[in-house]
Short mmCIF file of the C-alpha atoms (twelve columns), coordinates in Angstrom:
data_MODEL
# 
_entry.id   MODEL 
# 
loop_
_atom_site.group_PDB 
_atom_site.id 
_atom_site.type_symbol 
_atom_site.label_atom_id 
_atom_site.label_alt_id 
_atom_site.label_comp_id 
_atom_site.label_asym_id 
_atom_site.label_seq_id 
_atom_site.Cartn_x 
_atom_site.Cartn_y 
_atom_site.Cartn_z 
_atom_site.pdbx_PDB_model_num 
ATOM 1   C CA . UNK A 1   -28.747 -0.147  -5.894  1 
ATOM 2   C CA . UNK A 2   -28.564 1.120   -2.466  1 
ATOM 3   C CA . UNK A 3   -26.100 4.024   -1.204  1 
ATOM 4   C CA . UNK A 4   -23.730 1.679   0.293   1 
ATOM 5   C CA . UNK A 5   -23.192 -0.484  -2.850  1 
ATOM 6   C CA . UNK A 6   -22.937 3.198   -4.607  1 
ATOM 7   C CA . UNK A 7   -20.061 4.309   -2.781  1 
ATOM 8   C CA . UNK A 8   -18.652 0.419   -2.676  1 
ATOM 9   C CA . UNK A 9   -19.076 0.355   -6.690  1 
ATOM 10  C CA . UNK A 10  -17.324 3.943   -6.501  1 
ATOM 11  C CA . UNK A 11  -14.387 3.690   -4.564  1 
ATOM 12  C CA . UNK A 12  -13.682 0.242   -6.557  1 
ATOM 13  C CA . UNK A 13  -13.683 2.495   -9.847  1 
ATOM 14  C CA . UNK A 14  -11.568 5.027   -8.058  1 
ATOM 15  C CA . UNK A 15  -9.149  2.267   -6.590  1 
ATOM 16  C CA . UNK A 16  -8.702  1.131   -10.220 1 
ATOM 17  C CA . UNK A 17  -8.326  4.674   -11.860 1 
ATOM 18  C CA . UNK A 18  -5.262  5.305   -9.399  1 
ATOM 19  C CA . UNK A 19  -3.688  1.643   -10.087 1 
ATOM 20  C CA . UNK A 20  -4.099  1.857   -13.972 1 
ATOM 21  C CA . UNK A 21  -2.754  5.290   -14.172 1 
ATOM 22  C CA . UNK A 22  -0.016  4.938   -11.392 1 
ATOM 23  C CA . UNK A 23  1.072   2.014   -13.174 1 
ATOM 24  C CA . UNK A 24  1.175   3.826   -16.591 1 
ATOM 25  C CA . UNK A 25  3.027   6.840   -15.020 1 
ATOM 26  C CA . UNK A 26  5.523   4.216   -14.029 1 
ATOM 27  C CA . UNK A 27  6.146   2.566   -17.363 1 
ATOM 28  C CA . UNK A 28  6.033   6.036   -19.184 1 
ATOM 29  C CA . UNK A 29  8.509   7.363   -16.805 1 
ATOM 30  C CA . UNK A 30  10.824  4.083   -17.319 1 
ATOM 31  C CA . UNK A 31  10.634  3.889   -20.832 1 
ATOM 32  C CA . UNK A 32  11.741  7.848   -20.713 1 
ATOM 33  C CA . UNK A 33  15.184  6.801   -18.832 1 
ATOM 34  C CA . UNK A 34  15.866  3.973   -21.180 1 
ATOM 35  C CA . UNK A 35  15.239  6.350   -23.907 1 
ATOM 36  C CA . UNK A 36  17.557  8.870   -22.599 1 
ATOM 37  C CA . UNK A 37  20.306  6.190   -21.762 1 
ATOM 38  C CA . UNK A 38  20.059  4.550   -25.173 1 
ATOM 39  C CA . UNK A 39  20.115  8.118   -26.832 1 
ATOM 40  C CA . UNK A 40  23.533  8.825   -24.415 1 
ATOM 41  C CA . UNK A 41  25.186  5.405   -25.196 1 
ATOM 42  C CA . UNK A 42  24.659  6.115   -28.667 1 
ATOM 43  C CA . UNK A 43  25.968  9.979   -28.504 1 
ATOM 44  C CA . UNK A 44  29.370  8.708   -26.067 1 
ATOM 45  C CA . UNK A 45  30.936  6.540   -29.583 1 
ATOM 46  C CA . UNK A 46  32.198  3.819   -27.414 1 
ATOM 47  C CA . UNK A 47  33.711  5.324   -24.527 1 
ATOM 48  C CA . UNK A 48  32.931  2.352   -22.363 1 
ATOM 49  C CA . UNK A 49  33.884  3.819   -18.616 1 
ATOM 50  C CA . UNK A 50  31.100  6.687   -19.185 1 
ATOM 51  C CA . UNK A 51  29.016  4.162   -21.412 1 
ATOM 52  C CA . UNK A 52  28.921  1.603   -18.262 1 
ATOM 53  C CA . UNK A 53  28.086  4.743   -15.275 1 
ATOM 54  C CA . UNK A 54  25.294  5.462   -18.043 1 
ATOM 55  C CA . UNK A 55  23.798  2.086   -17.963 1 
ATOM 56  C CA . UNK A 56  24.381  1.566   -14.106 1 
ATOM 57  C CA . UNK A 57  22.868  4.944   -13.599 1 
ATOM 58  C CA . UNK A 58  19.666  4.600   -15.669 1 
ATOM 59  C CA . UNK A 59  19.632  0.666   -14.245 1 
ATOM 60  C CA . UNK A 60  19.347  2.583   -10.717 1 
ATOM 61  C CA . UNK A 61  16.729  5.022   -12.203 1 
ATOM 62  C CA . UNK A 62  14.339  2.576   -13.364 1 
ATOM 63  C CA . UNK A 63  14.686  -0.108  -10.534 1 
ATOM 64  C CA . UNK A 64  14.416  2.492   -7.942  1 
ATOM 65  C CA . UNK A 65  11.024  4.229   -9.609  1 
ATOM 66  C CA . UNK A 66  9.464   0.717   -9.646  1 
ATOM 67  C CA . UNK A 67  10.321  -0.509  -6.417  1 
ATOM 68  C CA . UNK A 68  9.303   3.160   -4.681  1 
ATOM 69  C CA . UNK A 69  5.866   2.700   -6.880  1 
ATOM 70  C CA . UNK A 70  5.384   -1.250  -5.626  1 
ATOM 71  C CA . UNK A 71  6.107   -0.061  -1.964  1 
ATOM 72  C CA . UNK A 72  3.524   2.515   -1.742  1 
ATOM 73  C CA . UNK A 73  1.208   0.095   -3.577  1 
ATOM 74  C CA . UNK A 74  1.180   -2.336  -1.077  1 
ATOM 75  C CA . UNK A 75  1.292   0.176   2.138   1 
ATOM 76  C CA . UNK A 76  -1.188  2.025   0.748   1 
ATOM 77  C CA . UNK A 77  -3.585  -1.484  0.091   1 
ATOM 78  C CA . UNK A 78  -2.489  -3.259  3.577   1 
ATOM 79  C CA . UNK A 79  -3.373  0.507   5.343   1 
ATOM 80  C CA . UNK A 80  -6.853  0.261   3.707   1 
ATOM 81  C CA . UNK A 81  -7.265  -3.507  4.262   1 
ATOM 82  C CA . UNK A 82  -6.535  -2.410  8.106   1 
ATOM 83  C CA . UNK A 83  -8.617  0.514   8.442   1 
ATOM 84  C CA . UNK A 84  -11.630 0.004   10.329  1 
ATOM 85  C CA . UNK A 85  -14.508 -0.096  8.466   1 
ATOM 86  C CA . UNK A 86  -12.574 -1.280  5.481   1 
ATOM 87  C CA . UNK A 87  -12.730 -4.702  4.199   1 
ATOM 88  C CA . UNK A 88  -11.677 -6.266  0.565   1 
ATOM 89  C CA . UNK A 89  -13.610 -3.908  -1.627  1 
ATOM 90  C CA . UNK A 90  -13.266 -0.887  1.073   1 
ATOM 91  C CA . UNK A 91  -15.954 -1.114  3.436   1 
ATOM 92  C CA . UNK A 92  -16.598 -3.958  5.857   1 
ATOM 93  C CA . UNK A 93  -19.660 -5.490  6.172   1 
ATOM 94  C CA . UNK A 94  -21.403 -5.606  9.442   1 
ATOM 95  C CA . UNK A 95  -20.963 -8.616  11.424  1 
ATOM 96  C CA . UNK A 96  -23.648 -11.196 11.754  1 
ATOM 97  C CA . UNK A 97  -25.398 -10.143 15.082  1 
ATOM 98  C CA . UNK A 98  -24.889 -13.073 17.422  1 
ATOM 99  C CA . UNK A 99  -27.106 -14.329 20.642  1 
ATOM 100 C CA . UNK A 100 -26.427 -12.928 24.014  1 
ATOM 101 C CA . UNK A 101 -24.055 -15.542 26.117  1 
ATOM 102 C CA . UNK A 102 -25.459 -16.970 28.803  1 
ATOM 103 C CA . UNK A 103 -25.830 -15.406 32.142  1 
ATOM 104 C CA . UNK A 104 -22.500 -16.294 34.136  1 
ATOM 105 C CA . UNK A 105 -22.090 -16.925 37.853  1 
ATOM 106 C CA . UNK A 106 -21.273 -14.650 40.116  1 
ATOM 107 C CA . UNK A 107 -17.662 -13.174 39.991  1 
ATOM 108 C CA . UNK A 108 -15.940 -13.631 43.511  1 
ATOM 109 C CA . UNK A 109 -14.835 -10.513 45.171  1 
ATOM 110 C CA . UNK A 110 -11.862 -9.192  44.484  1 
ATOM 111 C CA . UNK A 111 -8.996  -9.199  46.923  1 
ATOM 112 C CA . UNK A 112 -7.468  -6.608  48.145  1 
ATOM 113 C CA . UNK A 113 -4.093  -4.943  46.641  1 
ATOM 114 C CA . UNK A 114 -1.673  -5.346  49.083  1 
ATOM 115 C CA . UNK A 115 -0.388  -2.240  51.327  1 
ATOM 116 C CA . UNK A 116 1.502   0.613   50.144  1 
ATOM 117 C CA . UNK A 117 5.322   0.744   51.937  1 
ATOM 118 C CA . UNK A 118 5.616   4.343   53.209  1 
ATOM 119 C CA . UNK A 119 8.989   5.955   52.619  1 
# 
């Protein structure tokens, strides 16, 4: 294996570390709030005005930690994807070296930019 498929195979573990573990983070973190709303319905014995700003507030929690983790997700994989020298598995491959074009005619000279208006 050469030293460029090293660091390819590498940063493709690396990539997938940060996306499992991210993602678990995520779900851990989630299933915390539900826990903690679940455990505050249960404590409140039917007061339904603070049961309902319970739910809408751990509803907010949760939606808010997935979305912010999806967001940097993609950023984060559309900045690589953009990156020079990055490509699918994070380094682009050199292109394909191509012939030399054909000699062109001459260019015609240029013209002249017109006069400058003194003030």
């Amino acid at each position: 294996m050469s030293r460029d498929e090293a660091t390819v195979v590498r940063d493709t573990e690396l990539e997938r570390y940060r996306a499992r573990y991210g993602l678990l983070s995520v779900v851990i973190s989630n299933l915390a709030i539900a826990g903690v709303a679940v455990f505050g319905v249960w404590r409140l014995d039917g007061d339904k005005a603070v049961i309902v700003g319970v739910l809408t507030s751990a509803f907010t929690a949760v939606s808010s930690m997935t979305t912010a983790y999806l967001g940097i997700k993609a950023i984060s994989n559309t900045a690589r994807s953009m990156a020079p020298g990055a490509g699918p598995a994070g380094h682009r491959r050199e292109p394909a070296p191509t012939r030399e074009p054909a000699p062109a005619a001459p260019a015609a000279a240029a013209p002249e930019p017109p006069a400058q208006r003194a003030p």
